[in-house]
N, C-alpha and C positions, 0 to 999 in steps of 0.2 A: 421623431427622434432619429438621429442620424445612427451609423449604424456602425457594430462597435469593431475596429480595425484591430487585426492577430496575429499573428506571428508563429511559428512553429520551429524551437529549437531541436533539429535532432529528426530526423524523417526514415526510422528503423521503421520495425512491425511496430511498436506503441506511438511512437507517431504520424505514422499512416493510419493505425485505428482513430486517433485522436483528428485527423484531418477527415474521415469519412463521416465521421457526426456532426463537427463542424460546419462541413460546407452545407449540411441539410438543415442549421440554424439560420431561416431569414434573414434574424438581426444582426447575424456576423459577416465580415469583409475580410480572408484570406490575405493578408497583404504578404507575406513574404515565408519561406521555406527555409531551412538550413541544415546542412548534411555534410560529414566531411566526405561523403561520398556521391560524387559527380553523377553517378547513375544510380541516385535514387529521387533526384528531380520530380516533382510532378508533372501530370499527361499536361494539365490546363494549366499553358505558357503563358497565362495574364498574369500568374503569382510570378517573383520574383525570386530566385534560387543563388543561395551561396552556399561556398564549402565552410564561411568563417561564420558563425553565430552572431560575431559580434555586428557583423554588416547590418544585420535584422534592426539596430540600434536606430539607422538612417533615416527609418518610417516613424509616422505621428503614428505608436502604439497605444492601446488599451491594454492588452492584454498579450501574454506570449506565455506557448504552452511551452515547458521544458523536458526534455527527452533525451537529455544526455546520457553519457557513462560517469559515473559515483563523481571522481576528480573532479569534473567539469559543473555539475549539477550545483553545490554549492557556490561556486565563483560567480557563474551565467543568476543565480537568484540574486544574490548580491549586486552584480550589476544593474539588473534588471528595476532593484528598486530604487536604486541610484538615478537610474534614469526617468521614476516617476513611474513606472507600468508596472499593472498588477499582474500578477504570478500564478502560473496552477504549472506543479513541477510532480514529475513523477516520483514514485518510490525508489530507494530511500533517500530521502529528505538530503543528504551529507555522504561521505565516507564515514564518520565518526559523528560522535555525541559532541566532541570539542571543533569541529568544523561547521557543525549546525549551530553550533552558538556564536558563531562568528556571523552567521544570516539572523539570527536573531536579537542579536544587538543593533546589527543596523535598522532594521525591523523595528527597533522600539523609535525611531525617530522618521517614519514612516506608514504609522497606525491610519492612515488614511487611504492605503493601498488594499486591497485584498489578496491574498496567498492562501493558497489551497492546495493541497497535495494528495498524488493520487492513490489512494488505500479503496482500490473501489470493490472490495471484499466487504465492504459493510452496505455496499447497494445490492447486495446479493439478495435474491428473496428469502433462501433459509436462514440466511441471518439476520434480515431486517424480521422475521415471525419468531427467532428468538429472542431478539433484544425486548420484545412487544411483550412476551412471556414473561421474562425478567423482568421487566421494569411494572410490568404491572401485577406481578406479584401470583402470577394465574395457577402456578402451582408450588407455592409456597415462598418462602425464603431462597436464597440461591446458596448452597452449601459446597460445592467444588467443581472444577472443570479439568477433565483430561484433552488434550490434543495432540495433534500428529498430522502434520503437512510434510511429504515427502517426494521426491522422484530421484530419478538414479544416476544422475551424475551432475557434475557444474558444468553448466553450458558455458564452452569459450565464446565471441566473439571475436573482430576482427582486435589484432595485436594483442590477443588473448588477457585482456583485460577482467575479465570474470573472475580470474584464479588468481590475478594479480592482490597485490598486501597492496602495495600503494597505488593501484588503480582503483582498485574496488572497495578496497578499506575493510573488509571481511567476505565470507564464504553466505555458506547456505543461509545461516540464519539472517543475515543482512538483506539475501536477495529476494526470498520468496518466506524463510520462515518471521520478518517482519509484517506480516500480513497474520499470522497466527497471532502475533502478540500485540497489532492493532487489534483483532478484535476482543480479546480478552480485554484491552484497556478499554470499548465501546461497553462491552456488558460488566464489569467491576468498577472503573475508574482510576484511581491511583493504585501504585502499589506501594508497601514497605519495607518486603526483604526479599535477596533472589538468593538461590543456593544454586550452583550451576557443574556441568561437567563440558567440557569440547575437545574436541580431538579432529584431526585431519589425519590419521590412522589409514584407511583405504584409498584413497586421491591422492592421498602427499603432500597438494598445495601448500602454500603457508596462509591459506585460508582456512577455514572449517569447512569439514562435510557433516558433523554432527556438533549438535548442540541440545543437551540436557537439560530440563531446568522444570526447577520447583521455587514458583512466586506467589508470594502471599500479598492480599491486598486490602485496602486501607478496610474494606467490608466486612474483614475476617475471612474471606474465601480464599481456598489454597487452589490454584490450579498447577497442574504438572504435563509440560510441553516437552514434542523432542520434532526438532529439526531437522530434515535429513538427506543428504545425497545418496541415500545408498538403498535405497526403497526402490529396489526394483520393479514392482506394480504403483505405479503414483499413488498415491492413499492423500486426501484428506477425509480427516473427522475430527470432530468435536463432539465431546459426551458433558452434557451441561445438567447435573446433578442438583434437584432442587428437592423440596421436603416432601413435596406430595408425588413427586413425579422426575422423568428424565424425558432430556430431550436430545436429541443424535442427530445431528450434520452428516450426513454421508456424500459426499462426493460434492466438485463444485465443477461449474462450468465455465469453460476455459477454450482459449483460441487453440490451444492441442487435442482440447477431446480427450487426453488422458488420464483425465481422474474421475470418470464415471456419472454416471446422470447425475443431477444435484437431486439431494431428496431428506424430508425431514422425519423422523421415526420419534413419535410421541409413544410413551411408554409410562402409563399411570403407577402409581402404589399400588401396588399386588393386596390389598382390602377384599375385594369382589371380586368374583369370579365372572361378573358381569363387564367390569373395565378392562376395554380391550385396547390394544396399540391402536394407533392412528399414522396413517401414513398421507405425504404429501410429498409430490417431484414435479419437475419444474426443466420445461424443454427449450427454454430461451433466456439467452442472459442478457438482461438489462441495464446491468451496476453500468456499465462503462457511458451508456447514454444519461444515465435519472447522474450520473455524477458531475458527467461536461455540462448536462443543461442545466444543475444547480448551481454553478461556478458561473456560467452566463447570465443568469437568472439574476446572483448577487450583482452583478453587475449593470445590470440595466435596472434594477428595483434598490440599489447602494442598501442591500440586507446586506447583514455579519454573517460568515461564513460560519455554519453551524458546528459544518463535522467535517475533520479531515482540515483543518485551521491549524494556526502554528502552535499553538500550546497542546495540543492533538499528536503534531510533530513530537516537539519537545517531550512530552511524557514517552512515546513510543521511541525515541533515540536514545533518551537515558534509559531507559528499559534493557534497549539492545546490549548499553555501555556495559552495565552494572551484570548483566550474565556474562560477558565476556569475560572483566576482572572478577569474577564472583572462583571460576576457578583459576588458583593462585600458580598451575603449573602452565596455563597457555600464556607463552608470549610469541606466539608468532605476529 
């Protein structure tokens, strides 16, 4: 089997992570880099380096990872399946719910392609051992989820695009707290109604630094999230409320180190004075490799992308949409 030729739109921190497990994939071939910035080139000058994404087009592609900023992410997928080459594009998927369906339109005339997007919070081991709970029912029915993904301010980048309305297409919740509401949509499924609050109150931006939100899902399960720039000690948690028992996410491991060990706190039904917590943490994070090498994997074995697929996308952008309009006073 000849071996499958890549491409890499975008060579920041996520795609210099995405090229260091790469190049340790045998079956993949590096053909080409692209960065608007001339000094982030890679060391090993066999790959080919531009500041225009588009150049990446020149090469017999399979695949090409995308690592843009928001604006550009939808466009570059779009093209990219224009051109025949399968897709694995970072979070979030669009600027918007009604730009991502502009990639999904074309997409439907393209079902022979693979896209994948990167939500690699559900390769995480405390939440791959909750969804394993949930779905197998191990301590009861799943009755409601509280979460909280926060840190303390909106990282600008370069032409401060982070804070921008029409670069970034939204704030906190768009950048990092779409990763909270990927996983609720992994452990419930669909939802049916959002009730939401958001405010850019402390930042200014004409993005969000908070976003509120109580969503109900197709299960019956109420969870109640809040998004945050303003969480001066990073905090993730997830409190996952079942009949017999709770299960608690504390912290996740991340290339800053700032949100504390990952670790899971099993907490039975208070019955016996004999059921006692259960604790489990976790010193290496794996999600970013078990996720590139199953986007590889579909590709040399032509599997269907399981999870993190574009209906995956799609539920989790109209998710994003629908809290946004949910409160009637944000038009930023």
């Amino acid at each position: 089997m000849r071996k499958i030729n890549v491409a890499i739109a975008g060579f920041g921190v996520v795609g210099k992570k995405r090229y260091e497990i790469l190049k340790k994939i045998k079956e993949v071939n590096i053909v080409a880099i692209s960065d608007i910035n001339t000094k982030n080139s890679p060391k090993n000058k066999d790959i080919k380096f531009f500041s225009n994404y588009q150049k990446l087009f020149n090469f017999r592609l399979d695949a090409i990872f995308i690592s843009l900023p928001n604006k550009i992410a939808a466009e570059a997928t779009i093209n990219s399946l224009k051109k025949e080459i399968n897709v694995f594009c970072e979070k979030p998927p669009a600027r918007s719910y009604k730009d991502f369906l502009k990639i999904y339109n074309v997409y439907k005339n393209h079902k022979n392609l693979k896209i994948k997007y990167g939500f690699n919070h559900r390769y995480h081991d405390s939440v791959i051992i909750a969804k394993d709970a949930i779905k197998k029912k191990r301590y009861g029915k799943l009755i409601n989820i509280r979460g909280l993904y926060g840190k303390s301010k909106i990282i600008n980048f370069k032409g401060q695009w982070r804070s921008s309305k029409i670069l970034a297409g939204g704030g906190i919740l768009l950048d990092q707290g779409i990763h909270l509401l990927d996983i609720l949509i992994f452990f419930c499924g669909d939802f049916l109604a959002v009730k939401s609050f958001i405010s850019n109150k402390f930042w200014s931006y004409r993005v969000e630094d908070n976003a509120y939100s109580l969503i109900k899902f197709k299960n019956n399960v109420v969870a109640m999230i809040h998004s945050t720039a303003t969480q001066w000690q990073h905090k993730f948690r997830v409190e996952i409320i079942m009949e017999k028992g709770q299960i608690n996410l504390n912290g996740i491991l991340s290339g800053s180190k700032s949100y504390g060990d990952e670790k899971i706190e099993i907490i039975p039904k208070l019955v016996k004075k004999s059921h006692k917590k259960k604790f489990l943490s976790f010193k290496k994070d794996l999600s970013w490799d078990r996720e590139t090498n199953e986007f590889i994997d579909s590709l040399k074995m032509n599997k269907k992308i399981k999870t993190g697929n574009i209906e995956d996308a799609k539920r989790v952008m109209n998710l994003v949409d629908k809290i946004y309009k949910s409160d009637k006073s944000w038009n930023s």
